[in-house]
N, C-alpha and C positions, 0 to 999 in steps of 0.2 A: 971755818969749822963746818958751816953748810955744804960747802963743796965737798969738803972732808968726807964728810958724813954721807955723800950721796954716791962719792966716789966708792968708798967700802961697800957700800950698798949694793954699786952696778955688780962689784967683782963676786961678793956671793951672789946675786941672782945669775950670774952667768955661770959662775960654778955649780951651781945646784943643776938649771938647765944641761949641763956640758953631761953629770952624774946618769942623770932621765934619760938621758940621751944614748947614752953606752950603753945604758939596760936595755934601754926597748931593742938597738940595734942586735945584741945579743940572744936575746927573746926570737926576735924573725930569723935569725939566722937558723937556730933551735927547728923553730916551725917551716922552715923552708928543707930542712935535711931531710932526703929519701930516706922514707923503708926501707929496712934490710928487707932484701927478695926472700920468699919462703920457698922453702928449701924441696927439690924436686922427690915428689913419690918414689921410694924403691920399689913399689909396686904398682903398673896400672893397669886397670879395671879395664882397659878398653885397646888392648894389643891389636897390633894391627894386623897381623899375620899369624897363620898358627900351621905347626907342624906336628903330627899325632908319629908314634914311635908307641911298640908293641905286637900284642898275637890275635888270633882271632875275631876278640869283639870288638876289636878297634878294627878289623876288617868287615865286620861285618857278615859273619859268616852263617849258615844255615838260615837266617832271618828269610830272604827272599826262596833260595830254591834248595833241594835236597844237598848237603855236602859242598856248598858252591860259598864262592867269597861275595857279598855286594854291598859291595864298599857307599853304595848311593847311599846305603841307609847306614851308615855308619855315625854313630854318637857324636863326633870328635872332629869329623871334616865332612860327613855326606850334606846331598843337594837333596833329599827329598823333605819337601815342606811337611809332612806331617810329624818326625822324626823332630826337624826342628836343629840340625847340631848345633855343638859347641860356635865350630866355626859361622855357620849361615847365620846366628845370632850374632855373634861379635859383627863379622865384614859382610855383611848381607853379600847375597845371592850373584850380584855380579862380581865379586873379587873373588870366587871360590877357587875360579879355575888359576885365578893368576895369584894369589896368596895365601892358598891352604893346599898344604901336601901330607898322604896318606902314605907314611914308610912301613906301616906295620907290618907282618907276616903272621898268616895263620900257624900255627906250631910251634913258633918263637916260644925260648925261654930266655931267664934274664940274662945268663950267658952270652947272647943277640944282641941285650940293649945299647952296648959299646958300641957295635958299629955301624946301629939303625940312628945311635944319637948324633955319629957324625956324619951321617949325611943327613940329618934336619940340621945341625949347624950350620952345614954347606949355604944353607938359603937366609940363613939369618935371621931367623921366623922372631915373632917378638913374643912368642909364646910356642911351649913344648908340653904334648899330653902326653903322659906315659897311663899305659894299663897294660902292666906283664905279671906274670908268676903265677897263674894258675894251671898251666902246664908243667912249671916246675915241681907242681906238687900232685899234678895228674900223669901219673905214670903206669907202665906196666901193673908196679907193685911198689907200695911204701916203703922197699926199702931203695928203690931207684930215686926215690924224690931227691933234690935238688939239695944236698949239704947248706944250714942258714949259715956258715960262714962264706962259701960260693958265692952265696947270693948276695950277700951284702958286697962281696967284692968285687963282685961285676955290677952292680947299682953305684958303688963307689967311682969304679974305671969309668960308666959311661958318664956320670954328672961331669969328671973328671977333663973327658975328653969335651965335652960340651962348654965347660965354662972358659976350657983355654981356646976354644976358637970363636964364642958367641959367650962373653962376659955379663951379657947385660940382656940375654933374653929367659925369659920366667920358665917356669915347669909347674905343670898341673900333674899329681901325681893321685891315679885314682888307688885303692886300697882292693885287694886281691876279693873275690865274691867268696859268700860263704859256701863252700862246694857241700860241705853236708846237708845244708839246710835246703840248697838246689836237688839233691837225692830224698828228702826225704818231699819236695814239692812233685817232684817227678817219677816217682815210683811206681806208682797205680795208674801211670800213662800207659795205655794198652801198645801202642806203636813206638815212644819212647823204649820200653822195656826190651824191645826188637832190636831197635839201635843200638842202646848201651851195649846188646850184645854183640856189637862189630869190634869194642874193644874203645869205645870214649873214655877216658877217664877210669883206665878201672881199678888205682888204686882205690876212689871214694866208688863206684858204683856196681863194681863189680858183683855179683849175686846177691839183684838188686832184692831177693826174699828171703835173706839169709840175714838172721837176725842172733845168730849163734856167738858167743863169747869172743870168738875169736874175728868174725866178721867186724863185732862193734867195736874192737879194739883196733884194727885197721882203717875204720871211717874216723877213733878217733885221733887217732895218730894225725892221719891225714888233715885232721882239725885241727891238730895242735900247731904243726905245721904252717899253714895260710895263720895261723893268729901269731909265730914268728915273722915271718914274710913280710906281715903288715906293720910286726913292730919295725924290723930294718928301714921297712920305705920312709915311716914316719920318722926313725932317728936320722935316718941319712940327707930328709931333706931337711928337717929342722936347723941343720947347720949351714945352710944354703939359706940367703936373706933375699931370695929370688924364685925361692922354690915354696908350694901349698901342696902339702897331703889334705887331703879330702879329709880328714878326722874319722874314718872309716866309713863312711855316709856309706861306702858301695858295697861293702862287708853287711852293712845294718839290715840293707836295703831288703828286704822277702819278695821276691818277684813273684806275681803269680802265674798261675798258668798262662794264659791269655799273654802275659809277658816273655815269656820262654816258646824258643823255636816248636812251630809245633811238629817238625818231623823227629831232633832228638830230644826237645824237651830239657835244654841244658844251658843252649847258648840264647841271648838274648833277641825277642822277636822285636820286630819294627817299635812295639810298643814298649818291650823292654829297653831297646835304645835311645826312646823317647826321656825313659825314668832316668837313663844315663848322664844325658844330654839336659839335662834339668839339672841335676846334682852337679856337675861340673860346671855351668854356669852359674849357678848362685856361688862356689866355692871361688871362681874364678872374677864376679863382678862384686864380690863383697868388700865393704871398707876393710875388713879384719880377715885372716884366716880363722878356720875354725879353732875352736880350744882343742 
């Protein structure tokens, strides 16, 4: 019976051990299985290239000399350190030449953007600035402006053409300037006032001291206008998980003098593409886009 008894004994302590034994093995295996990988940014903060597409102020135009394009100070891709661009902050100073490219055109409207976006695709950029439409809505006369269904469908075409040939590179999409609020900063510019009369802009500035019923109905047309323009951009990149409208930061933005060229007093000076070049990188290096 003593054997008996020690016999029963041995077989549960070895059972119980055997039980302890499968758990704990179970337990480490538990504690040995990798992380699931966390899952890669649709957006990053830190592209490596960048290709600017659009008119004028992404050329850089009137800042440096009279009527002249210079592009050094350009917001979006120029080299000049006190400007600061888009680009020179993201890939500092020695990648400018070899991975940031300036497609834009002075005069461009968005009509343009289609085929200024395929050749920034061409290069594969890991980021795309767009800043167009203010020509589309600076014309002879309001009633030349830019049709907002045009517009959205050639902002359609060019994202269009972009994502089928470069799927996975972002767009920074700045918001059109407020052109009336730039006429009413620029008005009382003695040598401005000269210019606007060569014919800038003169749906919004045209008689730049004509304050008459019919004048302020044409500056507001022309308002109404750029505040469609900026809705299109913003619906059209919304649907794009690749694309950040600026939330109108550059619409909001009141340049002052000191900021505006000072031969026409319209387009933005060295200083003004500084304020550019700020707003685009915080939009551009933020964890969120803007609301």
């Amino acid at each position: 019976m003593a054997a008996a008894a020690a016999l029963v004994g041995g077989a549960a302590l070895s059972g119980c051990v055997a039980e302890q034994g499968g758990a704990g093995g179970a337990g480490e295996r538990r504690s040995s299985a990798r992380p699931s990988p966390s899952p890669t940014p649709v957006w990053n903060t830190r592209p490596a290239s960048v290709a600017a597409v659009g008119d004028s102020i992404t050329r850089g135009f009137d800042a440096c000399g009279v009527l002249e394009d210079c592009p050094e100070v350009s917001w979006a891709t120029g080299s000049d350190t006190r400007v600061n661009s888009l680009a020179l902050r993201l890939l500092g100073a020695p990648a400018l030449a070899t991975r940031s490219w300036n497609l834009a055109r002075s005069g461009a409207r968005m009509a343009e953007l289609p085929g200024q976006m395929a050749q920034a695709a061409a290069h594969r950029p890991g980021l795309v600035t767009v800043m167009v439409g203010a020509n589309d809505a600076c014309r002879d006369s309001a009633e030349l402006m830019t049709p907002v269904a045009e517009f959205r469908a050639s902002f359609e075409e060019a994202m269009g053409r972009l994502r089928k040939a470069a799927p996975t590179t972002q767009v920074y999409v700045a918001s059109v300037p407020d052109l009336k609020r730039l006429w009413a900063t620029g008005r009382d510019h003695p040598l401005g006032r000269q210019v606007w009369k060569l014919g800038i802009c003169a749906s919004m500035l045209a008689g730049t001291d004509d304050l008459s019923a019919a004048a302020e109905q044409r500056r507001a047309a022309v308002h109404e206008r750029v505040l469609a323009y900026n809705a299109v951009l913003r619906d059209v990149c919304a649907r794009d998980e690749r694309c950040r409208y600026d939330g109108g930061a550059v619409f909001d933005f009141a340049f002052t003098g000191a900021q505006l060229s000072p031969w026409d007093v319209f387009h933005p000076s060295r200083d003004g593409q500084e304020r550019l070049a700020e707003i685009a990188y915080r939009t551009v290096t933020a964890a969120r886009p803007p609301a």
